[in-house]
C-alpha positions as a LaTeX table, in Angstrom:
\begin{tabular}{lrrr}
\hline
Residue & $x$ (\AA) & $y$ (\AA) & $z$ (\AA) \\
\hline
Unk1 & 117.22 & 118.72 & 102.07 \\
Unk2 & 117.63 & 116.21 & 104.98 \\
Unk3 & 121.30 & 116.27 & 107.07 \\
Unk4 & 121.83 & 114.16 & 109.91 \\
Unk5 & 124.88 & 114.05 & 111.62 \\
Unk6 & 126.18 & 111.51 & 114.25 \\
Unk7 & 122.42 & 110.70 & 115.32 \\
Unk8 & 122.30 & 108.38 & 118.53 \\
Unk9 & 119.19 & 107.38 & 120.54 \\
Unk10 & 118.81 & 104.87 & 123.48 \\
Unk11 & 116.44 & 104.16 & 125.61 \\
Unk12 & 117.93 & 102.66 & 128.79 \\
Unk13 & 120.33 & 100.95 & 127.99 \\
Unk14 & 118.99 & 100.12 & 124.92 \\
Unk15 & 121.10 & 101.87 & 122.28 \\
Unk16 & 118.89 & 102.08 & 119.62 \\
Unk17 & 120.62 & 103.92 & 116.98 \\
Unk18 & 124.19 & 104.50 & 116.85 \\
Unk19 & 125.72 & 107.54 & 115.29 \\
Unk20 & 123.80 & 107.97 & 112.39 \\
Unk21 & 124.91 & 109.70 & 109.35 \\
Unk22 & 122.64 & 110.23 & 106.58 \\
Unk23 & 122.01 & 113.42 & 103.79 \\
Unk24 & 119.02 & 113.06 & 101.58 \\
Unk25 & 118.76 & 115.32 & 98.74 \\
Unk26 & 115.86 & 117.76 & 97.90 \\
Unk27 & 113.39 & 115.87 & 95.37 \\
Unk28 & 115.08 & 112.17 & 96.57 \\
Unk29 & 112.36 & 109.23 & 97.52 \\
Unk30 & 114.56 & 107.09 & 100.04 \\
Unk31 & 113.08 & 104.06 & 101.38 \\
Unk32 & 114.51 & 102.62 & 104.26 \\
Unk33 & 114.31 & 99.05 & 104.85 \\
Unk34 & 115.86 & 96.05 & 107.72 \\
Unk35 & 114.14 & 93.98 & 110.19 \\
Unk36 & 112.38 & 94.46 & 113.12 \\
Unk37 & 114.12 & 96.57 & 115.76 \\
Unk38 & 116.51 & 97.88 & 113.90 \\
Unk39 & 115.81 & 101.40 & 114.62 \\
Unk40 & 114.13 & 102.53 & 111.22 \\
Unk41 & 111.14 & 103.88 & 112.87 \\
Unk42 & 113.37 & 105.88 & 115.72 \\
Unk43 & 114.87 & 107.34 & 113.08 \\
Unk44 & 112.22 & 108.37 & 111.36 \\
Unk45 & 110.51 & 109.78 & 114.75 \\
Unk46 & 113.97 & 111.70 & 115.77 \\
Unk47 & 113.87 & 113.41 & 112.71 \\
Unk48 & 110.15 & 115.36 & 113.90 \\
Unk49 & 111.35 & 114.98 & 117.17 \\
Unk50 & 108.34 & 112.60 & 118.18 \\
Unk51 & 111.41 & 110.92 & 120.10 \\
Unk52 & 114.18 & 113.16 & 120.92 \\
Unk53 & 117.86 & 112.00 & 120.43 \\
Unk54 & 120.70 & 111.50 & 122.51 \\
Unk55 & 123.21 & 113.34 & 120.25 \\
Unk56 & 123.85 & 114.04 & 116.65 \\
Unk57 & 122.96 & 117.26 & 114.84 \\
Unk58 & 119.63 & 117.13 & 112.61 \\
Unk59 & 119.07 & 119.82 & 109.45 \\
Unk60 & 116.45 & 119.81 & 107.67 \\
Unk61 & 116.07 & 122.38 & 104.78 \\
Unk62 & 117.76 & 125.54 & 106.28 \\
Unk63 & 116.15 & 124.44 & 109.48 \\
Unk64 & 118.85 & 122.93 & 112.06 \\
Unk65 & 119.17 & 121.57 & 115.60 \\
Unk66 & 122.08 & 120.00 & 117.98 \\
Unk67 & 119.98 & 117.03 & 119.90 \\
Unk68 & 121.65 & 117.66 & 123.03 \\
Unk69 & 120.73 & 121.59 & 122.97 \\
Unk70 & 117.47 & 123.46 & 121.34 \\
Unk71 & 115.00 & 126.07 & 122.56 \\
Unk72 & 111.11 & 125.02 & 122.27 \\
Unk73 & 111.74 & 127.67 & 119.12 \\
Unk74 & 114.00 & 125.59 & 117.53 \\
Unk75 & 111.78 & 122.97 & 118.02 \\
Unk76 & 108.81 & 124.37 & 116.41 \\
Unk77 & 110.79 & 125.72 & 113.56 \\
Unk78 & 112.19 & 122.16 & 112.55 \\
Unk79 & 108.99 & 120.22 & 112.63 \\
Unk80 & 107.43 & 122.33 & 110.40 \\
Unk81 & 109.90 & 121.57 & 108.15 \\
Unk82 & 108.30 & 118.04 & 107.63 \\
Unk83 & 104.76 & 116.14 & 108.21 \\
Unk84 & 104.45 & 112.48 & 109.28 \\
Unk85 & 102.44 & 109.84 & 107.57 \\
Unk86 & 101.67 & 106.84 & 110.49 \\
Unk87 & 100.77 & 103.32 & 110.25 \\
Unk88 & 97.76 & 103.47 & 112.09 \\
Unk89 & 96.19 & 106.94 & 110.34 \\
Unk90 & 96.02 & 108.83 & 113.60 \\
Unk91 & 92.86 & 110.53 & 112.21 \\
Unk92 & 90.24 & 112.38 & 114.42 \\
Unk93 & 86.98 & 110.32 & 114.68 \\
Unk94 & 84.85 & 112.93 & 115.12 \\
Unk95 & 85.90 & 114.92 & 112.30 \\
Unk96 & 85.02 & 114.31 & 108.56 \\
Unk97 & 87.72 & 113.44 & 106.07 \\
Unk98 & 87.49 & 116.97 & 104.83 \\
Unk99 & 87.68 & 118.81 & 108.73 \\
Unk100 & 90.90 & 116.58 & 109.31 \\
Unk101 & 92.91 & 118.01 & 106.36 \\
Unk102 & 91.93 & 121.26 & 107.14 \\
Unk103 & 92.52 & 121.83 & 110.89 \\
Unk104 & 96.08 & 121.91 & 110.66 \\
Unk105 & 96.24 & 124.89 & 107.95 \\
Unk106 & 93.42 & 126.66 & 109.78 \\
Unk107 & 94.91 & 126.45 & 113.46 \\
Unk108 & 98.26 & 126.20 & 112.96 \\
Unk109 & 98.81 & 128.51 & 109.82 \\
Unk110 & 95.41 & 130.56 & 110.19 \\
Unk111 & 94.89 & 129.97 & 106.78 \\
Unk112 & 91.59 & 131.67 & 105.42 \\
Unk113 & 88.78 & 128.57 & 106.37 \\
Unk114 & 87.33 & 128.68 & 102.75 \\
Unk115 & 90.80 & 129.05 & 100.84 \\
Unk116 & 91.74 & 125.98 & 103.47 \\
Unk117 & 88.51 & 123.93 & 102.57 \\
Unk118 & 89.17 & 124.79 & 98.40 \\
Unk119 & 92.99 & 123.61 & 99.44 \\
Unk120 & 90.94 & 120.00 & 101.50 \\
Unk121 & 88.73 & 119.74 & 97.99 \\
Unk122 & 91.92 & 119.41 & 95.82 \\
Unk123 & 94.07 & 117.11 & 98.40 \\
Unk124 & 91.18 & 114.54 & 98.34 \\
Unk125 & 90.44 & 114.82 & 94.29 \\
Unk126 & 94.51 & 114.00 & 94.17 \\
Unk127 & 94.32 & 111.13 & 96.68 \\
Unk128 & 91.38 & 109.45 & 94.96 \\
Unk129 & 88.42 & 110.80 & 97.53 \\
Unk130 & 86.51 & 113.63 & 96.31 \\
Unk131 & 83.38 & 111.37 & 96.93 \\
Unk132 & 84.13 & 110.63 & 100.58 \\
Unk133 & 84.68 & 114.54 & 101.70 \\
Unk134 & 81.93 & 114.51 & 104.01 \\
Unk135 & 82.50 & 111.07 & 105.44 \\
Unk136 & 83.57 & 110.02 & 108.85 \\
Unk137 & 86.83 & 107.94 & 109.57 \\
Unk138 & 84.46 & 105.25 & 110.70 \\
Unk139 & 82.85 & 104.95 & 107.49 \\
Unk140 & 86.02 & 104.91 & 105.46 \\
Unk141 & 88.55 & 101.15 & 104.79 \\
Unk142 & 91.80 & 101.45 & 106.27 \\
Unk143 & 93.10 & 102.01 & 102.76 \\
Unk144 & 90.51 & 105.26 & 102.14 \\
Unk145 & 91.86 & 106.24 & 106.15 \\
Unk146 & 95.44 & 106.19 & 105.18 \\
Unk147 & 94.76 & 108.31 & 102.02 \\
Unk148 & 93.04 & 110.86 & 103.90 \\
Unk149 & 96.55 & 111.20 & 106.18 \\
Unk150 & 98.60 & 111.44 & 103.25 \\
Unk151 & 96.21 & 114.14 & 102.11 \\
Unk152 & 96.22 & 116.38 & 105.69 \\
Unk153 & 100.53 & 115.51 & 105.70 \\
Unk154 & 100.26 & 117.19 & 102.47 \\
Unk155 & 98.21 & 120.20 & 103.01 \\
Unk156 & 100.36 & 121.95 & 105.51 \\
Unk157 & 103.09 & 121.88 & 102.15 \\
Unk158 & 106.00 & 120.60 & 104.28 \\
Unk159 & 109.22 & 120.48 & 102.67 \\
Unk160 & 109.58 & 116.52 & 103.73 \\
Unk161 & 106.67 & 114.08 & 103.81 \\
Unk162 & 108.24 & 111.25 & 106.28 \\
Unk163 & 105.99 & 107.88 & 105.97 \\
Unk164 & 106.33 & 105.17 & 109.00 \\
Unk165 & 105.03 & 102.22 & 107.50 \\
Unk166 & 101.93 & 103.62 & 106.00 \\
Unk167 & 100.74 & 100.04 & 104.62 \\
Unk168 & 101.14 & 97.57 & 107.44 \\
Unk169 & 97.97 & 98.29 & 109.37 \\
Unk170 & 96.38 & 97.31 & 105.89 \\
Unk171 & 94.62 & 94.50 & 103.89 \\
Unk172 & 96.65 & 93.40 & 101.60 \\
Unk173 & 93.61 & 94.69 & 99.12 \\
Unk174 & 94.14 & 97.98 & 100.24 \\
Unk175 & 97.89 & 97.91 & 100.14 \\
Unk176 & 97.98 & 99.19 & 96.65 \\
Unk177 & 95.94 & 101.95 & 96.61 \\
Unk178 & 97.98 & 103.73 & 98.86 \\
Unk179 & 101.41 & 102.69 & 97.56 \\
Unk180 & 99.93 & 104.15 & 94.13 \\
Unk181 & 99.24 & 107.50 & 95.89 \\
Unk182 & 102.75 & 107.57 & 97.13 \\
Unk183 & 104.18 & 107.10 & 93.78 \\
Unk184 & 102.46 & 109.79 & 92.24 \\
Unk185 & 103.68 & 112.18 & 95.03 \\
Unk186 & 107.28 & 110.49 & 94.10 \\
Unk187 & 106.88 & 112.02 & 90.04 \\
Unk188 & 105.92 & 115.51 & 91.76 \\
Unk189 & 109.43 & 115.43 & 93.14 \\
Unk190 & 108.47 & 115.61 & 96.31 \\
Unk191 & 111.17 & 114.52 & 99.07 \\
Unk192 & 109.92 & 111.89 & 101.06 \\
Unk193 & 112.02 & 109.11 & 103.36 \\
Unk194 & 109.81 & 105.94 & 103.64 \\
Unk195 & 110.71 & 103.09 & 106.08 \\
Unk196 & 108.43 & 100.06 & 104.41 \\
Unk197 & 108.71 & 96.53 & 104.41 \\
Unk198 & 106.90 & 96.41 & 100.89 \\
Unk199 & 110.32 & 95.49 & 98.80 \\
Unk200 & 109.10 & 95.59 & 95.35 \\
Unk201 & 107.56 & 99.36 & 95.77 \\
Unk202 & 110.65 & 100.61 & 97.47 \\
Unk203 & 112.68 & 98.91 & 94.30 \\
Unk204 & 110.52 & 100.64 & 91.82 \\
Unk205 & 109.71 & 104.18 & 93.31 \\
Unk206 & 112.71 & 104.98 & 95.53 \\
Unk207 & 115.60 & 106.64 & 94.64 \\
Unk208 & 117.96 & 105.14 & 97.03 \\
Unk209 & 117.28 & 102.11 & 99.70 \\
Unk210 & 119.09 & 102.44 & 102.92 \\
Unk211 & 119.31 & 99.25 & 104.69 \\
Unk212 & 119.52 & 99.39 & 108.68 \\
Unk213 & 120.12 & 96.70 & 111.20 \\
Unk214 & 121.33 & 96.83 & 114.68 \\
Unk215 & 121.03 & 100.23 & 115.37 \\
Unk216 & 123.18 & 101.20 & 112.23 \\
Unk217 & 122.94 & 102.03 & 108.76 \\
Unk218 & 124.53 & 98.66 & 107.09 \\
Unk219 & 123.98 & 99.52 & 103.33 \\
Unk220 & 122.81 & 102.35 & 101.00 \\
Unk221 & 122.50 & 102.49 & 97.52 \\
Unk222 & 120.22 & 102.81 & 93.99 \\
Unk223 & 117.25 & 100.74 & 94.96 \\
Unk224 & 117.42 & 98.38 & 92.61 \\
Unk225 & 121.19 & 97.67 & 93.49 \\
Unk226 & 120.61 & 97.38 & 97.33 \\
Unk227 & 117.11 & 95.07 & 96.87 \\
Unk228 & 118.74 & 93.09 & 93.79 \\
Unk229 & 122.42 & 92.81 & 94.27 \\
Unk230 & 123.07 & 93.49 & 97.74 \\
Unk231 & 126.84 & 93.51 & 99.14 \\
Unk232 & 126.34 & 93.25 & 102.57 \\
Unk233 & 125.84 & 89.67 & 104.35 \\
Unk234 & 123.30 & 90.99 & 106.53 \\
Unk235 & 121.05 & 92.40 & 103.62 \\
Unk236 & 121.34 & 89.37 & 101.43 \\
Unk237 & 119.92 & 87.81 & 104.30 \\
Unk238 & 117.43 & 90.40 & 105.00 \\
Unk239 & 116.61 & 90.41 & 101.13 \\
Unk240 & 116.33 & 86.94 & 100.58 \\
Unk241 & 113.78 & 86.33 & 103.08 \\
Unk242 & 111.15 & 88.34 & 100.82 \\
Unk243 & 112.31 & 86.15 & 97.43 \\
Unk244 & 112.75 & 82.25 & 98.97 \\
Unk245 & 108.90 & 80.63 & 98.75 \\
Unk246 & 107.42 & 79.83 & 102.22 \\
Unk247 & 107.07 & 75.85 & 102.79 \\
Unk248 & 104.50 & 74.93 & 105.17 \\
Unk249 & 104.70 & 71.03 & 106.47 \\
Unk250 & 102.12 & 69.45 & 107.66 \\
\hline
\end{tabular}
């Protein structure tokens, strides 16, 4: 479903990632995990082309594009291949929970308005939020927010659901009622690539954990493999941070 090929990005002189190869198959949850600045969010943004590469070659479905060389068609074709899922929600405030899922079908698919709201009605009964159809961002918790994005991600039926972090801006109440949302998406099969910091869901609901550090891809692997026996130095250090007990002194 997902090909990348020799995927480089810097900004400056920054080399941010470094000839990245990576193939995710159709139906495959991979979570993507590794410290900060490591380039797990570039790559995730490269492959929607929120932040266009250097170089590589980037395939998604039947969908594919050279970095260095694509036409604005190109372009469009690709992106529509996947929908995004941010950390900070990224919904319209003036706009109810149900008028944000259904703008993109409507504008950018002309779907039918009342087939599109019937589509908005279902999205929010699977996300939890039947209730809150009518309600304003303003008037939903960051956890309600964040279900309402997975719900307009999902209603323009991309063939990739890409997730940047989609609990960090959260509560740690809230964390959970997102992460279950994502796992039911992860029974329907659906492929989705999820850079999280949340170890224990990416052990238990992804398919493969790629580990990524310095720009590079260090370690791949069953998740429960790369989270509990890890090969690599770098992730046993990464890994351990999230099992050794904090000690405060006084």
């Amino acid at each position: 479903m997902i090909k990348i090929e020799k995927l480089s990005k810097s900004f400056g002189s920054n080399h941010v990632l470094k000839n990245i190869d990576l193939h995710i198959q159709e139906g495959e949850v991979v979570a993507i995990i590794g410290p900060s600045g490591s380039g797990k969010s570039t790559l995730l943004r490269c492959l929607n082309l929120l932040e266009k590469p250097n170089s590589g070659q980037i395939s998604i479905a039947d969908v594919s594009l050279n970095a260095e060389k694509y036409s604005h068609k190109e372009e469009t074709q690709l992106r529509h291949q996947s929908a995004m899922v941010f950390q900070s929600y990224n919904l319209f405030k003036n706009k109810t929970a149900l008028e944000n899922i259904i703008l993109s079908p409507i504008v950018a698919q002309r779907m039918n308005p009342e087939e599109a709201k019937q589509l908005g009605l279902n999205l929010l009964k699977q996300v939890g939020l039947e209730q809150q159809a009518n309600q304003y961002p303003s008037t939903l918790s960051g956890g309600q927010q964040q279900r309402v994005a997975i719900a307009r991600a999902l209603a323009v039926k991309p063939k990739v659901l890409l997730f940047d972090e989609p609990t960090s801006a959260l509560d740690p109440e809230r964390v959970n009622e997102v992460l279950q949302v994502i796992q039911q998406l992860a029974k329907q099969k659906i492929t989705m690539v999820i850079v999280t910091h949340e170890m224990e869901f990416a052990k238990n609901v992804a398919d493969r954990v790629v580990f990524m550090a310095n720009g590079g891809i260090v370690e791949q692997g069953p998740a429960k493999q790369v989270i509990g026996k890890p090969q690599h130095e770098l992730t046993k250090r990464f890994v351990r941070q999230f099992a050794d007990p904090v000690e405060f002194y006084i």
